[in-house]
Each structure stands twice: as structure tokens, then as C-alpha cells.
Phi, psi and omega in degrees: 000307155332308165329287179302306172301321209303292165338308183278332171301249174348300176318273213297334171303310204285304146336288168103010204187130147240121163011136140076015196206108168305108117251158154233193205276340168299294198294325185301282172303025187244306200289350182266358180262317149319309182293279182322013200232315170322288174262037179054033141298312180226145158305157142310316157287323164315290154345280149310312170323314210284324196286125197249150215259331162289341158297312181278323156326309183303333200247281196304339181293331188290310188287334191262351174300288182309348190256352172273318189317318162336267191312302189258030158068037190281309168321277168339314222256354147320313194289322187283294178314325194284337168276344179272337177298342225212074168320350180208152171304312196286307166309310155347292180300330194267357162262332170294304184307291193315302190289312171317314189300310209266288162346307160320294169344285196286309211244041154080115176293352179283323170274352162291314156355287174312312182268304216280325198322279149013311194274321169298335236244294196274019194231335181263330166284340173284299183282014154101015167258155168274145172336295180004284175297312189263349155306316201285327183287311162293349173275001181221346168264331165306311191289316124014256181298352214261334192270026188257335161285159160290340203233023179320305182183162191293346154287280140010302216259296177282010172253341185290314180312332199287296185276324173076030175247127185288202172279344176297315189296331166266347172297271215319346177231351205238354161343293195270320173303317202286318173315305182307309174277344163293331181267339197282300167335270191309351184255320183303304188299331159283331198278302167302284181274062195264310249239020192242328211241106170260161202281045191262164144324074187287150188265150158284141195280184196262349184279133185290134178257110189259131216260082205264097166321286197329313192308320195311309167273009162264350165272343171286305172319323182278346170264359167300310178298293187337301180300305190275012165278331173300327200279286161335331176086029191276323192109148162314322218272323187289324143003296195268334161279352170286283186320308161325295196284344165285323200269330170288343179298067219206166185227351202240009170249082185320175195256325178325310191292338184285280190352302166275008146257025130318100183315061193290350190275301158341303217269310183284314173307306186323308207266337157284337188265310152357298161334271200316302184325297187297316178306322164336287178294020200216355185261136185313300210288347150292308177299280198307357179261339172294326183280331186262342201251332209277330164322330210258327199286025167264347178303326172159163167320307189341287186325321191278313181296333173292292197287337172295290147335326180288310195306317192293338178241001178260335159208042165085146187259017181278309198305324167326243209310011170275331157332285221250347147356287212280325183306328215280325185324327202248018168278161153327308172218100223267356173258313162321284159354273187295329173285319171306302160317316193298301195264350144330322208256332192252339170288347179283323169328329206276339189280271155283152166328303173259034205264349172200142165333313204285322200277338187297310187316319169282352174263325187268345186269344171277328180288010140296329174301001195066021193258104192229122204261148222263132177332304181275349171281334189292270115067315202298326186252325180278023199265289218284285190309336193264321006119275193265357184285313170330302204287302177308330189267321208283290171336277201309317185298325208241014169218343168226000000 
């Protein structure tokens, strides 16, 4: 009975929405902890326990980075160069992909998402092309660059915790696959959409990019500590709260305005599925699909990675790695493993309109514009890319 709820709970996580009822996937998973807490499944203490306090430090710090980045209009003045660079629809596209990609890397792809759409949005409608090609390319190059880094995306940020493994061990393997799919992404997108990219001029739009130095280079300072506290070995999280704590240290920025752009809705999910996962991982019906799973996943990556993906599009890919966590310690090469999760769980995002948070963002951040992009034309690319990225990353990863 436990099973089933916990299960329809993870559905309904997947979903993002129940029938008839403002909720969202934060308010699903809190009340699904909350009941369980109600009918003595789990303690209070347990609860907390489950919760590991280093993903979240690591997710707020990141959010108060990106929200000064934010504030001094670093997105905007990316956004603006990358359109004056890009003498054509096709470059344009191929740069769009590069910068999303890389961007991701650093600064979490639901927000690069977020800053680039708008700017795709009005730049492609001005010169008299469709939209389209270039939403979608940015929504699968955010998912893309995002899995190359610890700090990538919220799977990332918690499998680096998971694992102790850094930023060289994910440049450093996951690198070369992701280009490869940023060159597959960008041939699909020419390819599919060739009768779209007409030979024009893109205009710079005319809204003035206003541009705050100072933050600006004091947030560029703060991934520096960030970096050399990871180099130093201080751990991601202190790492990240160094940095954190350079950019709040301030007289010329309120703490409000940071604040509210911090993803507390994020922060609060995160922390019920900590929950939901361990109570989970405790149920007779899980220990025996566990007993029955683990044996065959020594056969090779594939098999993990094929499972990691399926999981990743059936209830979203954070709860995916909160799952198959318990599985890796006990594989043959359990840092292969998590990097296989790592870039599994976020190239699977890539296969449908609703497989990650960046592609909802770039779709719902597009609809004021009147642009609206349809399940199945996203479907047209992100089925075949999702497919051979899959294939590609998982090779490299179990051969070089």
C-alpha cells in the first residue's frame, strides 16, 4: 500500500499538476511527505535525516550567484553580443547552441533558459523568421551543456554530492560527447527545419542593455573563489558558499532583491524528495525490484544507462537519481556509473516538450510572443538527438 502511494505521489511529481488543484510539483512532494509523516511512515527525524543539506546549500548558493548575474545584467549584455556576432539565421543558430551550452555549464540551464528565450524570441521575430528552430535548439543545448559540470543542473548538483566527484572528472569525460551532440542538435535543426533559415540580416533589438560593472565583476570574482575553493579541496558546498558570501558581503545591493530571485519553490521540492526516495528505498517492494535489478546491471553500462534514461522520462530526473543512488556503490566502476547517470538523466530531458524543467521554460517563456511551441514539432528533434546523443555519450564514457 505504501508502494502505491509513494508511486502516484512520483506520477503526479512527473506531471508538475493534479487535476482541478493549484498545485505544483514543490506543493505535491511537501503534502506527500506531510501525509507520511501524519501516518507514522516516517519520523521527524528520519525526515530530516534523509535530507542531505549539501545539495542544498550548493542549489542556494548557485541561485544567489545567478540572481546578482541576473541583477547586473550579464544575461542581457551575452545575449546582445551573441546577436551582433551572427551575420546569418544559420550562424546565429550555431552560436546560439555554443553559448547556451557553455553558459549552462556555469550558470544552471533552467536559467539560462530563462534570460535567453525573450532575447530569441524578439530577434527572430523582428527579422521575419520562424521562432521555432531556435527555441528548440536552445532547449536541448541548455540540457546538453548543462550535463558537463557539478553545477550544471539539480542532478548534477547532487550526484557531485553523492559521489565526491568534481569538476575535472565531469569536464574531463563528458566534454567531447557533449560537442558531438551540439554538432548532431545543430545538423537536426538545419536539417528538419532547412526551408526556415532564410538569408537575412538579424536586427539588434533597439532595448538599451543596462549593464551594472561593478556587480558585474564582483560576480565574475565570486566563481573564481568558487573554483579555486573546489581546487583547494574545501568540498563543493563550502566552495559555493564562499562565493556565495562574497557576493552578499555588499552595501550597494539589498538583500530583498537577491532573495526573491531564488528558487524557494526548487529548494522545498528537493527536500521533500529526499524524503519520498528514502522512505521508498525502505519498502519490501522496492528492496525486492532492487534485488532482482542489480544483478543484471553488472552486465555493462548500457543496461544502466537504458535504465537511467527510461526512469528520467517516466518521473522526471531528479527523483531518477535519487532511485538508482543506492544502486551504483555496488557496480564494477561506480565513477563511470555516476557519470553515466549524470549525463543520462539530463540527455533524456531532450526527448520530449516535457522532459526537463529548461524545455518547459523556453516554451512557456515563449508564449507571450504568440509563439507557441507544439509537442510534436519539438518531438520532430528531440526524439533522433536524444537517441544518438544517448548512444554517444554512453560509448565514450565505457571506451575512452
Amino acid at each position: 500500500m505504501l508502494e502505491i502511494f509513494l508511486l502516484v505521489i512520483l506520477a503526479f511529481v512527473a506531471l508538475g499538476e493534479i487535476p482541478r488543484l493549484y498545485l505544483n510539483r514543490a506543493t505535491i512532494a511537501l503534502t506527500g511527505v506531510i501525509v507520511l509523516l501524519v501516518f507514522g511512515a516516517v519520523s521527524l527525524k528520519e525526515a530530516f535525516a534523509a535530507i542531505d543539506g549539501n545539495t542544498l546549500v550548493v542549489l542556494f548558493a548557485m541561485m544567489v550567484f545567478t540572481a546578482h548575474l541576473r541583477l547586473a545584467g550579464f544575461f542581457q549584455l551575452a545575449g546582445r553580443a551573441l546577436v551582433r556576432v551572427s551575420s546569418t539565421p544559420l550562424i546565429f543558430l550555431a552560436l546560439l547552441l555554443l553559448s547556451s551550452a557553455v553558459l549552462s555549464a556555469v550558470f544552471v540551464n533552467d536559467t539560462v533558459a530563462l534570460m535567453l528565450t525573450p532575447l530569441v524570441a524578439e530577434v527572430t521575430l523582428a527579422a521575419g523568421l520562424k521562432p521555432i528552430p531556435f527555441l528548440i535548439g536552445l532547449a536541448v543545448s541548455a540540457n546538453i551543456g548543462s550535463m558537463t559540470t557539478p553545477i550544471g543542473n539539480p542532478q548534477n548538483i547532487l550526484i557531485a554530492n553523492s559521489s565526491g566527484l568534481g569538476f575535472s572528472n565531469f569536464l574531463g569525460l563528458l566534454t567531447v560527447p557533449a560537442f558531438i551532440s551540439l554538432a548532431v542538435a545543430f545538423l537536426l535543426i538545419a536539417l528538419v527545419f532547412r526551408s526556415d533559415f532564410k538569408n537575412v540580416r538579424l536586427p539588434v533589438p533597439e532595448v538599451a542593455v543596462r549593464v551594472f560593472k561593478p556587480l558585474l565583476w564582483k560576480s565574475l570574482a565570486a566563481i573564481l573563489v568558487i573554483l579555486a575553493g573546489f581546487i583547494l579541496g574545501w568540498g563543493l558546498a563550502v566552495s559555493a558558499l564562499s562565493g556565495c558570501a562574497v557576493l552578499l558581503f555588499t552595501r550597494r545591493i539589498k538583500p530583498d532583491k537577491v532573495f526573491r530571485l531564488v528558487d524557494w519553490n526548487l529548494l522545498v521540492f528537493f527536500s521533500a524528495l529526499f524524503v519520498l526516495t528514502r522512505v521508498l528505498e525502505t519498502t519490501p517492494g522496492f528492496q525486492a525490484v532492487f534485488k532482482v535489478v542489480q544483478p543484471a546491471l553488472h552486465h555493462g553500462l548500457p543496461l544502466f544507462a537504458l535504465l537511467s534514461a527510461a526512469l528520467s522520462n517516466l518521473i522526471s530526473n531528479v527523483p531518477a537519481v535519487l532511485i538508482l543512488r543506492p544502486l551504483i556503490p555496488a557496480l564494477a566502476q561506480p565513477d563511470h556509473a555516476w557519470l553515466a547517470l549524470a549525463s543520462t538523466s539530463t540527455l533524456a530531458g531532450n526527448l520530449t516538450l516535457l522532459g526537463s524543467v529548461a524545455n518547459l521554460i523556453v516554451a512557456e517563456s515563449a508564449k507571450p510572443y504568440g509563439i507557441r511551441l507544439k509537442f510534436l514539432t519539438y518531438l520532430k528533434i528531440g526524439l533522433p538527438l536524444t537517441v544518438v546523443s544517448l548512444a554517444v555519450t554512453v560509448t565514450w564514457i565505457q571506451f575512452f
